[in-house]
C-alpha positions as CSV (number, residue, x, y, z in Angstrom):
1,X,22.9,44.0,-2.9
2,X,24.8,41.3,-1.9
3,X,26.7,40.2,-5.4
4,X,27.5,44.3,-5.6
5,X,28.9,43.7,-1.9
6,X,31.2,40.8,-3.2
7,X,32.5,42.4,-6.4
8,X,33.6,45.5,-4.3
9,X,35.5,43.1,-2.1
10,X,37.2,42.2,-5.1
11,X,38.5,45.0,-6.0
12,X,39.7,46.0,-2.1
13,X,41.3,42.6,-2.4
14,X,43.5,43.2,-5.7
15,X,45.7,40.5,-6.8
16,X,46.4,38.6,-4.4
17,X,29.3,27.9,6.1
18,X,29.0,25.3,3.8
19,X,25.5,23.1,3.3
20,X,25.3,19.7,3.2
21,X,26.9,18.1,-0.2
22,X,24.3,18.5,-3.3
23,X,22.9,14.9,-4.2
24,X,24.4,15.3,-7.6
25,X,28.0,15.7,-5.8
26,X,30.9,13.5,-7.2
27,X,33.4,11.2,-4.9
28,X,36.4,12.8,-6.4
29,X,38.1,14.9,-9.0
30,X,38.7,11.6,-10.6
31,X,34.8,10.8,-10.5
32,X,33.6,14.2,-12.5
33,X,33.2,14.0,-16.2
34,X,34.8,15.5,-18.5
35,X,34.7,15.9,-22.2
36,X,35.8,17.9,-25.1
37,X,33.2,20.3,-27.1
38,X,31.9,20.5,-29.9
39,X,34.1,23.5,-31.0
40,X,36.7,21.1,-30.9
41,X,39.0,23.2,-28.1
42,X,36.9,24.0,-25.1
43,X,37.4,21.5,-22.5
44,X,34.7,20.8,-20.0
45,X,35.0,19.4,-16.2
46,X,31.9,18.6,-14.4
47,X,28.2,18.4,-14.1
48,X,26.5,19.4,-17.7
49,X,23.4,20.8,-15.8
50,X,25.3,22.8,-12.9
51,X,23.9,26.3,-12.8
52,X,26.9,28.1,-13.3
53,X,30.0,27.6,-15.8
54,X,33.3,29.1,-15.2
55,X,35.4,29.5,-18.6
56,X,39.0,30.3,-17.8
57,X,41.4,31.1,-20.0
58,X,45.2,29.8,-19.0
59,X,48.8,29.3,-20.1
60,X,50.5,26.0,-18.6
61,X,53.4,28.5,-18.1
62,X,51.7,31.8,-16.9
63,X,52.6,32.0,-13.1
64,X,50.3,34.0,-12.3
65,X,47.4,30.9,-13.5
66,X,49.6,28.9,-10.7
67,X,48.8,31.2,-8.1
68,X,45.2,31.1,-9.1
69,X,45.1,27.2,-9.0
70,X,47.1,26.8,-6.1
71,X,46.2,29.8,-3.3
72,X,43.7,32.1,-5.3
73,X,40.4,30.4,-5.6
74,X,41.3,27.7,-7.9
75,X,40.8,25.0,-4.8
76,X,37.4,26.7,-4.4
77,X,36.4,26.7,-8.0
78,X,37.1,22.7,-7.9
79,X,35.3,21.9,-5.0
80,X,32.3,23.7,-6.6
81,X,32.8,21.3,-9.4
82,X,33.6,18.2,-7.4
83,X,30.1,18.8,-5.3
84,X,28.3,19.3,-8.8
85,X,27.1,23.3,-8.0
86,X,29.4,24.4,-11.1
87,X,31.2,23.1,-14.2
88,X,34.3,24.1,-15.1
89,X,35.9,24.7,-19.5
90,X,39.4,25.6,-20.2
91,X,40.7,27.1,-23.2
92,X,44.2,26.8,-23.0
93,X,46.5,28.9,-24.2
94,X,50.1,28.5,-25.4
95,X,51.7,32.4,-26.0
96,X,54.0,32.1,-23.7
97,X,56.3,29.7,-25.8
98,X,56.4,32.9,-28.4
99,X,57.3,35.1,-25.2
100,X,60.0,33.6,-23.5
101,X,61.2,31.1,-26.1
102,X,61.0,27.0,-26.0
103,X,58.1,25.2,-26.2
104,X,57.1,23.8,-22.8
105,X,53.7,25.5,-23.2
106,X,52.6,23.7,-26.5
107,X,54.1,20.7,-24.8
108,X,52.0,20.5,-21.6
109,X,48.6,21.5,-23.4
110,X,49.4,18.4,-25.9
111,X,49.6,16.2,-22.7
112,X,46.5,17.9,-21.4
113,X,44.4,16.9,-24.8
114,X,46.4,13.3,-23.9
115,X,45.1,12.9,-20.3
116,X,41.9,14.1,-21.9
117,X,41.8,11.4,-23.9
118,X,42.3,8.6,-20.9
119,X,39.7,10.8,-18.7
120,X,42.3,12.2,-16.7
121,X,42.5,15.7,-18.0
122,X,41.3,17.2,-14.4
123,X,43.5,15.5,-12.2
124,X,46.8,16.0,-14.8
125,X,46.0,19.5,-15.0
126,X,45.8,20.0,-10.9
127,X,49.3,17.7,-11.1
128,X,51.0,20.5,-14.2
129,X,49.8,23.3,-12.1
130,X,51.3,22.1,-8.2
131,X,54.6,21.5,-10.2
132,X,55.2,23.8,-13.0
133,X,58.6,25.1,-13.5
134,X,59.3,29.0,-13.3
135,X,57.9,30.9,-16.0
136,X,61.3,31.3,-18.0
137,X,62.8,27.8,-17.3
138,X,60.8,26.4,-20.4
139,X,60.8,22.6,-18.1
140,X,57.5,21.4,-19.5
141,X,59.8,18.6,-21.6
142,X,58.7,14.9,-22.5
143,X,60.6,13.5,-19.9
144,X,59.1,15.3,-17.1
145,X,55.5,15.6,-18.6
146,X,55.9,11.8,-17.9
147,X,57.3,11.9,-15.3
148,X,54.8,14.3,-13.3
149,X,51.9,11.5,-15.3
150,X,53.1,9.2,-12.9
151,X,50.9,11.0,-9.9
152,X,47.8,10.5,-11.7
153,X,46.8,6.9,-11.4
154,X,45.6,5.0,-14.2
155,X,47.1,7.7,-17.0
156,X,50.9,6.2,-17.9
157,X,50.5,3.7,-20.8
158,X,51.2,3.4,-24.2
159,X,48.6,5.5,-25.7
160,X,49.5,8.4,-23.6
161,X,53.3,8.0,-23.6
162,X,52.7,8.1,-27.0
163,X,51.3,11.3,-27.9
164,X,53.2,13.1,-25.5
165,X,56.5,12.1,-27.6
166,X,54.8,12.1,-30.5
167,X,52.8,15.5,-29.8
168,X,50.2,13.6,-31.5
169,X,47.6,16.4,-30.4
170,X,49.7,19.6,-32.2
171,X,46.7,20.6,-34.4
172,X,44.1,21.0,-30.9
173,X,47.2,22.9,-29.6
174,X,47.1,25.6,-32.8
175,X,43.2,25.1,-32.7
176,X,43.6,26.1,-28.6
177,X,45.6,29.1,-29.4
178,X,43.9,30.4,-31.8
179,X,40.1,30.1,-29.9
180,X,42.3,31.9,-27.0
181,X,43.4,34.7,-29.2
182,X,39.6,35.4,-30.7
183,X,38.3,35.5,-27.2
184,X,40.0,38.8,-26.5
185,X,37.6,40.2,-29.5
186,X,39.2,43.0,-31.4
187,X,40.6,45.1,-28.4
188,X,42.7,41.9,-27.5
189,X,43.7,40.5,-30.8
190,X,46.7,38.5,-29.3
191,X,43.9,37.0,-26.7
192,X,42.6,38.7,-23.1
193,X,45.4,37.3,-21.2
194,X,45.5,34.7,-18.5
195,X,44.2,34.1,-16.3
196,X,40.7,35.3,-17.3
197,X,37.6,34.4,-16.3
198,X,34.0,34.4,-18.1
199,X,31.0,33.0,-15.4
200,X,27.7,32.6,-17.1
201,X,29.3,34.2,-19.9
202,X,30.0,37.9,-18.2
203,X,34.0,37.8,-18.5
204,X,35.3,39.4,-15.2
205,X,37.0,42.9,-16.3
206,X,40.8,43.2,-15.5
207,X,40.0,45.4,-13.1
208,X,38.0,42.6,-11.1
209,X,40.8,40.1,-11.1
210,X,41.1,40.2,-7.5
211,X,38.1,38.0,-7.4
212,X,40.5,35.2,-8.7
213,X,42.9,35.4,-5.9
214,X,40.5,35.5,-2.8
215,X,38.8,32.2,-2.1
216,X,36.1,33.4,0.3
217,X,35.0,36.4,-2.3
218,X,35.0,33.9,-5.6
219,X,32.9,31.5,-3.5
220,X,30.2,34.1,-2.0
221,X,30.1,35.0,-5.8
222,X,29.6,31.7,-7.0
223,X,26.8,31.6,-4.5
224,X,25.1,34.5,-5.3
225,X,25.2,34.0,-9.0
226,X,23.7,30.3,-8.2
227,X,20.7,32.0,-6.1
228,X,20.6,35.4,-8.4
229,X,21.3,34.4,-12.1
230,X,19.4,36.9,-13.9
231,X,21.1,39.7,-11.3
232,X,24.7,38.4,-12.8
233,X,23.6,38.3,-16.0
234,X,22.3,42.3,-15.9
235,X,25.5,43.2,-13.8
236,X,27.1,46.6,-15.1
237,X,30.4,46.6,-13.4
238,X,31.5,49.6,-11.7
239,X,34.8,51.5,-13.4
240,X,37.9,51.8,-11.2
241,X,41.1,52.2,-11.0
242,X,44.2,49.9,-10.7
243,X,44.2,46.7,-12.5
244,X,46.0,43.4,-11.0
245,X,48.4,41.9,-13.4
246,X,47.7,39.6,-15.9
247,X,50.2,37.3,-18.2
């Protein structure tokens, strides 16, 4: 089968001819909705009736969520938004402040729930993750949270600048954590690690990661899952052995 095919790709891959647009495509990342749910931490980016939903799981800090958003199949995963064929919710995580000290991971998800806010969580977050600082530098401050705004048209005011300072958003950051934590069930008490991926709610083991760092494979999948939902849904992933790294 051919999704069997694609998730054994993934794994040879380890860490490390497109349609015409859908009618329901957006312009822009700027142009695709986004809202906060009901749960009160899951943040959602794109079309509510797409047939597949992506939930990742990140850390602002976690370098290895960078290489996912900047040359694993991040790019991919956004264009599938932007052209309406998936939506994207982020629980984000902030257990790397714990970790490695400071608290430049608290900081940036604040300013996340901020951009949120002024409907430019999407584009901020594509702006944290093209500039964030090495993992132990702790750089996520005010001052350059602002600063780094500044790229995002439209999102610098008052109200923003505000709650950035202010951290006027701390109790969605706790909330955030915590959903984060529960996600990883009782196996992963302190959460499943980031980044992680649930599509059409089947989480992609560990020892699938590779699927997150190879665009062409993540974007077959995507396609497969689109024509073949009840096939994902049934999947009963092979075991093997080595298992890419996670934060």
């Amino acid at each position: 089968m051919a999704l069997t095919a694609t998730l054994v790709g993934a794994v040879l891959a380890g860490c490390g001819q497109r349609g015409t647009p859908p009618e329901d495509a957006y312009s822009g990342l700027e142009s695709v909705p986004e809202k906060l749910d009901p749960d009160g931490t899951t943040i959602t980016v794109g079309n509510p009736h797409a047939p597949v939903t992506v939930h990742l799981y990140e850390d602002p800090r976690c370098p290895v969520c960078e290489e996912f958003e900047s040359t694993g199949a991040g790019p991919e995963l956004q264009e599938a938004t932007v052209r309406g064929e998936a939506r994207t919710e982020y629980t984000m995580a902030s257990f790397l402040d714990a970790r490695l000290g400071g608290s430049g991971s608290k900081k940036a998800v604040n300013a996340l729930r901020a951009a949120l806010a002024q409907g430019r969580f999407a584009e901020y977050h594509q702006v944290l993750y093209r500039h964030q600082p090495e993992e132990a530098e702790d750089g996520f401050t005010d001052a350059r949270l602002l600063e780094l705004a500044e790229q995002v048209e439209g999102l610098r005011g008052p109200a923003f600048d505000s709650a950035v300072k202010d951290m006027k958003y701390r109790a969605f950051v706790t909330a955030s954590e915590k959903a984060y934590e529960s996600a990883g069930g009782s196996e992963e008490p302190g959460g499943p690690g980031t980044p992680t991926a649930v599509i059409n709610y089947v989480r992609i083991p560990a020892d699938y990661n590779g699927l997150l760092f190879d665009a062409p494979l993540f974007s077959n999948l995507l396609r497969q899952i689109r024509k073949a939902p009840g096939e994902w849904g049934a999947y009963d992933f092979p075991e093997v052995t080595g298992t890419p790294g996670l934060s």
